[in-house]
C-alpha positions in Angstrom: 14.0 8.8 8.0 14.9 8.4 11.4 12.9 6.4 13.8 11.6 8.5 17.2 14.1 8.5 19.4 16.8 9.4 17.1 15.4 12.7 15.9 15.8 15.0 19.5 19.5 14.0 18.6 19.6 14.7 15.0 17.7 18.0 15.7 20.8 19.4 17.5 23.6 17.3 15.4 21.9 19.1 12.7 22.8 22.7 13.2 26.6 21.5 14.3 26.1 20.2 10.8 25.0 23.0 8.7 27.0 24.4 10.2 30.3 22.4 9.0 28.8 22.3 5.8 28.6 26.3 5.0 32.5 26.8 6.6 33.8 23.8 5.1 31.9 23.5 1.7 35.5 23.4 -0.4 36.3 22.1 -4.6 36.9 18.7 -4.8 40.6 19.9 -5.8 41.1 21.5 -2.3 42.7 19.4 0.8 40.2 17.8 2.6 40.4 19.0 6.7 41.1 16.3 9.5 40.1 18.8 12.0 36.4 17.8 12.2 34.8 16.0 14.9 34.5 12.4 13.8 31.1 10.8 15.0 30.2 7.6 14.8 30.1 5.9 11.6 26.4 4.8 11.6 25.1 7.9 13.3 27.1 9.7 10.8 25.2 8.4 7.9 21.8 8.1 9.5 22.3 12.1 9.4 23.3 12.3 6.0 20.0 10.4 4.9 18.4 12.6 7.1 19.8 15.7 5.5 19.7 14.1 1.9 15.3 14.0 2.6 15.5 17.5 3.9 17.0 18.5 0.2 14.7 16.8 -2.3 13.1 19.4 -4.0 9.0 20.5 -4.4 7.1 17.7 -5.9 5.4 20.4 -8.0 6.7 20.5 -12.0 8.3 24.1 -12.3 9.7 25.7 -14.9 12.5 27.2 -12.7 15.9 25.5 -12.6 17.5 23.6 -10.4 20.4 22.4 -9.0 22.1 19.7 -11.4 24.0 17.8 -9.1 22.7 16.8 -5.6 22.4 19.7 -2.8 23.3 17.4 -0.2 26.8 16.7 -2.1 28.6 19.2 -0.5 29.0 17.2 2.7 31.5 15.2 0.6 34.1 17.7 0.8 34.2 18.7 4.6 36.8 15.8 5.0 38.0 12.7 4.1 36.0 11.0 6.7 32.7 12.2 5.5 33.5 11.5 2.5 34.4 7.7 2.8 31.0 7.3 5.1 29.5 8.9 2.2 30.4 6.8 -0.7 30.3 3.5 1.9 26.5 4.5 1.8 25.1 2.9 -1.2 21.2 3.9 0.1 22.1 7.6 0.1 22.9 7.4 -3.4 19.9 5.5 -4.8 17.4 7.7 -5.2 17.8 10.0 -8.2 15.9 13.1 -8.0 14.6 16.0 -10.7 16.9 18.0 -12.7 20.4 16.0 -12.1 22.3 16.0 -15.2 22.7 13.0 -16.8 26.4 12.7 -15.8 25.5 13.0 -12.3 22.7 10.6 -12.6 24.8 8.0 -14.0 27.5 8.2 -11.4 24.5 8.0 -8.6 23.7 4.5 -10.5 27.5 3.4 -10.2 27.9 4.3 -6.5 24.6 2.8 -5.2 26.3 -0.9 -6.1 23.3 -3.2 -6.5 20.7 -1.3 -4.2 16.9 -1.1 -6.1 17.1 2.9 -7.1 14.2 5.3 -7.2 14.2 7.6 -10.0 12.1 11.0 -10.5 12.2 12.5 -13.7 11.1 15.7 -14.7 11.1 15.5 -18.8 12.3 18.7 -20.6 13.3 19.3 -24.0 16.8 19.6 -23.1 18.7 18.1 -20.2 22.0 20.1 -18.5 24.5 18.2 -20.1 22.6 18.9 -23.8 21.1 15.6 -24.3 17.3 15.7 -25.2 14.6 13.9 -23.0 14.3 10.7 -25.0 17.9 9.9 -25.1 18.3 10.9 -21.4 15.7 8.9 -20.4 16.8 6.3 -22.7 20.7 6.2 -20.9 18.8 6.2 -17.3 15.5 4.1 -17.5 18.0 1.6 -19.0 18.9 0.4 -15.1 17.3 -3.1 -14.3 17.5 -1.6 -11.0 14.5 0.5 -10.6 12.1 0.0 -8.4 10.4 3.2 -8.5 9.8 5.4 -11.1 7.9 8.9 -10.8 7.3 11.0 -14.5 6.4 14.9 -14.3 6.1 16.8 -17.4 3.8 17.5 -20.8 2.0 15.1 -21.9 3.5 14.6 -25.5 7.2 14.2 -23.6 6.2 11.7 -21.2 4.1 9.5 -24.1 7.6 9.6 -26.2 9.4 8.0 -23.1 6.7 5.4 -22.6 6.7 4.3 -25.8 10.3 3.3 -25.5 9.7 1.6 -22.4 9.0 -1.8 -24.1 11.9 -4.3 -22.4 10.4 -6.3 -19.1 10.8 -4.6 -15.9 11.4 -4.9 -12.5 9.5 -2.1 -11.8 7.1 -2.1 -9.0 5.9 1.9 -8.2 4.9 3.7 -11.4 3.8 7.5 -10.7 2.8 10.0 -13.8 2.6 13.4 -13.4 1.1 15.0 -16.5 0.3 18.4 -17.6 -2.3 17.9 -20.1 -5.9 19.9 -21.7 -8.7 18.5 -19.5 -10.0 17.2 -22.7 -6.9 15.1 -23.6 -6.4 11.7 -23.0 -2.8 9.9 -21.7 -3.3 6.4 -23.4 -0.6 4.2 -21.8 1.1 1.9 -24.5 -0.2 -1.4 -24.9 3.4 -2.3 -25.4 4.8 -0.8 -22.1 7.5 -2.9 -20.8 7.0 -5.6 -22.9 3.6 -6.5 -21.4 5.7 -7.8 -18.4 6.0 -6.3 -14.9 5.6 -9.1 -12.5 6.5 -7.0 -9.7 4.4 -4.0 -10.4 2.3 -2.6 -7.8 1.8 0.3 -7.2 0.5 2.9 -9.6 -0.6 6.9 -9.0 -1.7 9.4 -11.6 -0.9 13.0 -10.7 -3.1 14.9 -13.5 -6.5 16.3 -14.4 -6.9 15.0 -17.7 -7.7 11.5 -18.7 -5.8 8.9 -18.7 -6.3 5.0 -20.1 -3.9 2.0 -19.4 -4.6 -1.9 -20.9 -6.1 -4.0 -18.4 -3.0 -6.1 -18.0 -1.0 -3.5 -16.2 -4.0 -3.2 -13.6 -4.4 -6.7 -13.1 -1.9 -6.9 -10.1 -2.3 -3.8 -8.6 -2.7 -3.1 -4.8 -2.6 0.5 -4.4 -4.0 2.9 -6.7 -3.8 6.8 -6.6 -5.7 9.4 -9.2 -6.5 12.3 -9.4 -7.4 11.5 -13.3 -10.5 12.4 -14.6 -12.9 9.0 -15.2 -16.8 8.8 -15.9 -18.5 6.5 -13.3 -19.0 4.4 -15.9 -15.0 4.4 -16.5 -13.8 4.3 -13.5 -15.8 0.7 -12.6 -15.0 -0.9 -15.1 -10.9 0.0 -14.1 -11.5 -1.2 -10.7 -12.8 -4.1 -12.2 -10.0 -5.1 -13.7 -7.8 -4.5 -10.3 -9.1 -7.6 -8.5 -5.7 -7.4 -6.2 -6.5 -4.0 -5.1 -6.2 -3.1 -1.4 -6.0 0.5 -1.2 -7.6 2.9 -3.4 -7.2 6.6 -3.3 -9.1 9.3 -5.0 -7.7 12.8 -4.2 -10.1 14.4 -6.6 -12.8 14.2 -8.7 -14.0 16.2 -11.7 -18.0 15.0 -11.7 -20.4 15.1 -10.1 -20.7 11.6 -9.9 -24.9 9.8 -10.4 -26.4 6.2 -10.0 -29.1 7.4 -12.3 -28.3 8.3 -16.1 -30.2 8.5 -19.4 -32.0 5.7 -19.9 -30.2 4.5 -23.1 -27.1 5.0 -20.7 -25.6 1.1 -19.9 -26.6 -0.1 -16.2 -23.9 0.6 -14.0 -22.0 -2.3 -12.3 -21.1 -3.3 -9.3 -17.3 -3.8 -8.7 -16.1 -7.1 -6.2 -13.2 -6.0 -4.7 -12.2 -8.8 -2.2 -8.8 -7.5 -0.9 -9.9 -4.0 -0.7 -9.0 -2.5 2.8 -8.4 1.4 2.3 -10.5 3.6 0.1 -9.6 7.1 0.6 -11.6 10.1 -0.9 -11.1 13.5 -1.1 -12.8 15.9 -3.3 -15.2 18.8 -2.9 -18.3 16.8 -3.5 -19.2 14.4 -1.4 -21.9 12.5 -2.6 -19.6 11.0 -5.1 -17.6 9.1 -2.6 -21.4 7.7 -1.4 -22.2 6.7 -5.1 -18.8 5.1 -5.2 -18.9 3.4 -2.4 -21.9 1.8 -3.2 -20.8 0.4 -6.2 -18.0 -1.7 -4.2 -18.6 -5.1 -2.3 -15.9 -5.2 -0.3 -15.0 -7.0 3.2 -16.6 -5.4 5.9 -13.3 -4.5 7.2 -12.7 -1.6 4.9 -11.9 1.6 6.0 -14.0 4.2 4.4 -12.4 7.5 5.2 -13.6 10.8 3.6 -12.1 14.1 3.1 -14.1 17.0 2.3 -13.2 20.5 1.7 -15.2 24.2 1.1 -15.0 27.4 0.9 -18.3 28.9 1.8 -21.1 27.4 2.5 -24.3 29.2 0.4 -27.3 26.8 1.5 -26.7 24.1 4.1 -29.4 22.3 3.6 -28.4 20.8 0.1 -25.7 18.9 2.1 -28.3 16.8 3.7 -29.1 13.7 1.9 -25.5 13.8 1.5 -24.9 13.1 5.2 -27.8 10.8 5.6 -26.7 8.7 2.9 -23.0 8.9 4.7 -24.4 7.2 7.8 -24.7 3.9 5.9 -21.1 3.7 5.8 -20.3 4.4 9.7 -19.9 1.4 11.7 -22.8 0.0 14.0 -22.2 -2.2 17.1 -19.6 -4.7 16.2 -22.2 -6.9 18.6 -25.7 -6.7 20.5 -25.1 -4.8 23.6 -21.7 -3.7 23.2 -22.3 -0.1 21.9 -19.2 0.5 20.4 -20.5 1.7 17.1 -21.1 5.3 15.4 -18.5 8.1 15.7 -16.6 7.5 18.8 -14.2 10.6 18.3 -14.0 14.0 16.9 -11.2 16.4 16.8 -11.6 20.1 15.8 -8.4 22.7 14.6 -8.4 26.3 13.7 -11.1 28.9 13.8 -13.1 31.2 11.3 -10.6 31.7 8.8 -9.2 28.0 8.0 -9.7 25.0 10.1 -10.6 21.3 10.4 -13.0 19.2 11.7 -12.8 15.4 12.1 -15.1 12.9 13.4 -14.1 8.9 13.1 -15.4 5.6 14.6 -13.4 2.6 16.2 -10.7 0.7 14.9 -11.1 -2.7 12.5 -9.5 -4.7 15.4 -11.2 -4.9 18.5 -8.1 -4.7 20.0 -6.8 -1.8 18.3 -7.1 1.2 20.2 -10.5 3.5 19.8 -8.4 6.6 19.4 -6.8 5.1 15.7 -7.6 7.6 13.0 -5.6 5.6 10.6 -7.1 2.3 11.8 -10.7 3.9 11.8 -13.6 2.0 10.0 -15.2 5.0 9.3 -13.4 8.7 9.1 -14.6 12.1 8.3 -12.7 15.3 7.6 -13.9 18.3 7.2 -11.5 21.4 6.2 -12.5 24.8 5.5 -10.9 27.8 4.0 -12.5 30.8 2.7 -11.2 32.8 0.2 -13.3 35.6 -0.7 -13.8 37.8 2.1 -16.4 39.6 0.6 -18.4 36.7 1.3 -18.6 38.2 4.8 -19.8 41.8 4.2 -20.9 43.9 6.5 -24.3 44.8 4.9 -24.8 41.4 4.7 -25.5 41.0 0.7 -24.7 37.4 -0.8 -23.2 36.8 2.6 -22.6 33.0 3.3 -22.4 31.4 6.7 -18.8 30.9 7.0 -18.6 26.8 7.5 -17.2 26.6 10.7 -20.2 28.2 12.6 -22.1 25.2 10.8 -20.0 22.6 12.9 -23.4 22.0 15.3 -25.6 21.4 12.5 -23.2 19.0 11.0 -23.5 17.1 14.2 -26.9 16.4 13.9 -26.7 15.4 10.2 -23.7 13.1 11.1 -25.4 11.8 14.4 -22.1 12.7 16.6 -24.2 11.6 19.6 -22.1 9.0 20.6 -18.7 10.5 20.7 -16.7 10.2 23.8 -13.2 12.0 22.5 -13.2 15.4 22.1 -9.6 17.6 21.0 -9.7 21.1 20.4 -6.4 22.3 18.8 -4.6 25.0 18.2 -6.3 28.0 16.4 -4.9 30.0 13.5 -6.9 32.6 13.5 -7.1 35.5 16.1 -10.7 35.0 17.9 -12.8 36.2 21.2 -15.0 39.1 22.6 -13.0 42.4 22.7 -13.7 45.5 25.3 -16.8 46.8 23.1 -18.8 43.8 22.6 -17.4 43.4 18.6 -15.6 40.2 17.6 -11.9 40.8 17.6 -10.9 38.1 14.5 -9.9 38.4 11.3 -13.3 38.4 9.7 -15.2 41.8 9.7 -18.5 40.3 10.7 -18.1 37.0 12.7 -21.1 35.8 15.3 -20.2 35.0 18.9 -17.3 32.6 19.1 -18.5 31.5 22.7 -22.3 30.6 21.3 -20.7 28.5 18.4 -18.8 26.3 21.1 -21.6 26.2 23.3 -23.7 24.8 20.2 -21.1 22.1 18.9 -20.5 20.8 22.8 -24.3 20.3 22.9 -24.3 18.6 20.0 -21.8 16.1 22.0 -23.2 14.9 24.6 -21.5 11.9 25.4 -18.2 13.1 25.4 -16.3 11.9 28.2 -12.8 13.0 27.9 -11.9 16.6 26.7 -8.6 17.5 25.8 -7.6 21.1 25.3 -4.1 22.0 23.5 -1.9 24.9 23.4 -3.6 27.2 25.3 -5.3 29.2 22.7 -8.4 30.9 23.3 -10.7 28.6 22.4 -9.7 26.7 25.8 -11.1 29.9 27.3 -14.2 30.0 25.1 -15.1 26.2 26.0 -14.3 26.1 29.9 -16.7 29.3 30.1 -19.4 27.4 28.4 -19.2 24.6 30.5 -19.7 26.9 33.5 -21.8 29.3 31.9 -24.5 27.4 29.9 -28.3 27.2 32.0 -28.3 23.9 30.8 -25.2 21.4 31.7 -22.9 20.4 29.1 -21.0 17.4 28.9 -22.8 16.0 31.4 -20.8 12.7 31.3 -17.5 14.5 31.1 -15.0 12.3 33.2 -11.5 13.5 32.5 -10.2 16.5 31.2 -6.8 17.6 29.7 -5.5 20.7 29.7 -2.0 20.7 27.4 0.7 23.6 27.3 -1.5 26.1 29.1 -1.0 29.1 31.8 -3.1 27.5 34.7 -3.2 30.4 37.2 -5.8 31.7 39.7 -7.4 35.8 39.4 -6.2 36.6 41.9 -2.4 35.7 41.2 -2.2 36.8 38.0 1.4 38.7 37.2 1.1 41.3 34.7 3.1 39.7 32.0 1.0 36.5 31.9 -1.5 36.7 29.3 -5.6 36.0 30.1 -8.7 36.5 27.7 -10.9 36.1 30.3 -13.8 39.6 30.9 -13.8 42.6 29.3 -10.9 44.4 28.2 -9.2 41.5 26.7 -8.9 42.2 23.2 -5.4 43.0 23.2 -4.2 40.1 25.3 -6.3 37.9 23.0 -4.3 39.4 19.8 -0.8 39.0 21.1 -1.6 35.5 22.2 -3.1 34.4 19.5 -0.1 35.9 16.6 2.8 35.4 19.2 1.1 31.7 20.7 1.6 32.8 23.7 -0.2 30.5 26.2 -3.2 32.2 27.7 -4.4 32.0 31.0 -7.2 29.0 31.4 -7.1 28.7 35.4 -10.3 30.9 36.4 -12.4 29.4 33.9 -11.0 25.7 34.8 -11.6 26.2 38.1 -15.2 27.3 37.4 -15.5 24.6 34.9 -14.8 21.7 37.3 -17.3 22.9 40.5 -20.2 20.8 40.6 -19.1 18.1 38.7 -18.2 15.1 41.1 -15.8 12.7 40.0 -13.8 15.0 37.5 -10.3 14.2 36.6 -7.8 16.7 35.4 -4.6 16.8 34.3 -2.4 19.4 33.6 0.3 18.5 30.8 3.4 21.0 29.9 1.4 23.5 31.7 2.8 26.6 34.0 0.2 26.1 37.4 0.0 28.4 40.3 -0.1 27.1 44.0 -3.2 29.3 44.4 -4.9 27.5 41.2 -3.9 24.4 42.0 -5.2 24.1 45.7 -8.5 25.4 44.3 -8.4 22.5 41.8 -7.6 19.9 44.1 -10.6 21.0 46.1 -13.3 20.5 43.0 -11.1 17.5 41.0 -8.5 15.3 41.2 -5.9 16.8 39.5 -2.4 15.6 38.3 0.4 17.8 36.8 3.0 16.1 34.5 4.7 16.3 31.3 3.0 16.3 27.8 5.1 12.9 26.6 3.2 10.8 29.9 -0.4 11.9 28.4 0.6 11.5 24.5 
């Protein structure tokens, strides 16, 4: 991929590209044109690995078929200059993806030169070019060059390939995806690759059925991924055997999870894992990611970050020795008196429908910036999604509080009281208060949207810098309850940011500019939210900011009137710029 500053330029070179590729896409037998534009050698291939990641197909096994030579090849024939920067670059040729024929396989193995390859298999019965899966993998899994090999298929095809896999490798990034029963198991050969991989590090298993490998392929593991199915009891004593480990993600679990067992049950151990710096859990319960985690002595270092996603919500309150037991896991001070610990930001996306909430504390290096999400000692992510709209009924029978009205009482439970970062983000969902008092959202029944912000900013109360993006109409519903709310809100609020907004005054509004703001608005509300067309923030901004001494705001990518702006000026110091100054 290309770094930063070369993608504005590859976004435009790109169509000019696709461009050549659909006019000029001729046989191999035809002439090859010398009328196209001849770029620079580099850049020119720096596109074609850019266009060669845009074709790899879905990582998802389907039965559909697929291309059996690469998609990207047909930039080979536009002339003979592409061609030559083609086949002079050996990377773009290394990586063999699913469903090539073998033919085309093996010639991607001759014109890479020496380069490590990465190979991704899909195993079928029959491959293009009529041989069967064993032999084909047989002719490509042959190459001492792999680095990386990724598996996807049924379980009793990719077995019959491991089982031939019994020469040492130079392997280093295994990855089996495996349709399976729940109830099977995927018992990796004793035997595979001769018992020697002295390279191997990586390893990820893409399946919900159970898998078991001998202990001396874990032994020099650094980063596992599963989404296999393992007891507790299992899935210790595999960590246990990965003393290298330094990252370890779960992206689902099939438990629950519990410390406690039968008492003829073994003892659960605890797991040392001394170069453990990630653990990564996502699943939809949990309080397995606290039993895990305190079954692992690891450096204190580690970055525990959790992703947990619902549906519906039927009985808070079942959550919460959940969450208290959570806290043990978020950073305190990292010394007396500094009062840096806790969750130090939060970020919230979306609205009723579908959306995210995400709360994390400071970086593992004091000198790290607080705002790190990846760096984070502690993270939490909360992403919701109903399904059923039934759930939401208007009679009200077997109706559940939809999870995103519950962000305030997740607060508490989390103990957000030291955040200081707040981001509200773009919503998906159409939301606010239409001419007739009724919600105007996608959900039949929803409470006040205004009242749910109001509750999650008092839940923050130490938030000092608020940023506001896109101009949706959240930004409207959170600027009036600053300015509405009896008591104060934000009372420590220093700075806020107001990104890709229409900033203009009442008074100066045009007719084709869009505002949610009083009654009436239902329609503006709808267009702007389906169309994203920036709403109008500037009344409630300007009422947002009186009173509070010391405010700073800055408007980023936003359209300000002269009228708004003066009356800014007057309550804040306020600074205009582009978005890429504030990033």
């Amino acid at each position: 991929m290309l770094a930063g500053g070369d993608a504005a330029v590859t976004s435009g070179l790109k169509i000019t590209l696709d461009t050549s590729l659909r006019r000029n896409a001729l046989p191999l037998a035809a002439p090859y044109s010398e009328s196209t534009i001849q770029l620079p050698l580099e850049l020119l291939q720096r596109i074609f690995l850019f266009l060669a990641d845009l074709c790899l197909p879905p990582r998802r096994f389907s039965p559909l078929p697929y291309p059996s030579q690469p998609v990207w090849i047909a930039i080979t024939y536009v002339c003979r200059y592409w061609r030559s920067a083609a086949l002079g670059l050996y990377e773009l040729w290394s990586s063999i993806t699913p469903s090539l024929s073998i033919s085309w396989s093996r010639s991607m193995i001759e014109r890479s030169a020496q380069l490590p390859m990465r190979i991704d298999m899909r195993i079928r019965p029959c491959f293009a070019d009529g041989l069967d899966a064993l032999a084909a993998s047989k002719l490509l899994l042959a190459s001492p060059r792999i680095r990386t090999l990724r598996l996807s298929g049924y379980r009793t095809y990719i077995l019959k390939i491991l089982d031939h896999l019994c020469s040492p490798s130079s392997l280093e990034n295994l990855d089996l995806w495996v349709m399976a029963y729940a109830s099977d198991y995927v018992d990796l050969p004793v035997a595979l690759f001769g018992g020697k991989t002295p390279h191997f590090r990586h390893l990820k298993f893409e399946t919900t059925t159970r898998v078991r490998a001998p202990p001396w392929l874990l032994a020099g593991i650094t980063h596992f991924t599963t989404s296999a199915v393992f007891s507790l009891h299992e899935f210790l004593g595999v960590l246990q055997e990965m003393q290298q480990l330094e990252v370890l993600r779960l992206v689902a679990i099939f438990g629950p999870w519990r410390v406690t067992g039968p008492p003829e049950q073994v003892p659960l151990r605890r797991v040392a894992l001394p170069r453990l710096s990630h653990l990564f859990f996502r699943g939809n319960n949990p309080s397995d990611f606290v039993v895990l985690s305190s079954r692992i002595d690891a450096p204190p270092t580690l970055r525990r970050h959790l992703s947990w996603r619902v549906e519906a919500v039927s009985s808070w309150g079942q959550w919460a020795t959940m969450f208290a037991a959570t806290q043990a896991f978020v950073p305190s001070d990292s010394a007396p008196g500094i009062n840096d610990g806790g969750l130090r930001v939060a970020h919230v996306v979306g609205g009723y429908e579908r959306g995210s909430f995400e709360m994390w504390s400071r970086s593992y290096s004091e000198s790290a910036s607080p705002t790190a999400r990846e760096d984070a000692l502690f993270l939490f992510h909360f992403d919701w999604s109903p399904s059923v709209p039934d759930l939401w009924s208007e009679d009200g029978l077997n109706a559940y509080p939809c999870p995103s009205f519950l962000l305030a009482t997740l607060c508490v439970h989390l103990r957000t009281a030291p955040i200081e970062d707040l981001t509200i983000a773009h919503e998906t969902t159409i939301e606010g208060t239409g001419d007739v008092g009724k919600p105007v959202t996608d959900a039949p029944d929803a409470p006040d949207v205004a009242a749910q912000w109001r509750a999650l900013l008092a839940a923050l109360p130490s938030v000092q810098t608020l940023r506001l993006r896109g101009g949706n109409p959240a930004c409207v519903s959170v600027l009036s309850a600053l300015s509405a709310s009896a008591d104060p809100l934000l009372s420590h609020l220093q700075r806020v940011f107001i990104f890709h907004s229409t900033v203009h005054s009442a008074t100066t509004t045009r007719q084709e500019d869009i505002s949610v703001a009083g009654a009436g608005s239902s329609v503006a509300t709808t267009l702007a939210s389906r169309k994203f067309v920036p709403v109008d923030v500037g009344t409630e901004l300007v009422e947002a900011v009186s009173g509070r001494s010391g405010l700073e705001v800055v408007l980023a990518g936003c359209e300000v009137s002269r009228e708004a702006l003066d009356a800014l000026q007057k309550r804040a110091r306020v600074h205009v710029g582009h978005e890429r100054v504030y990033i």
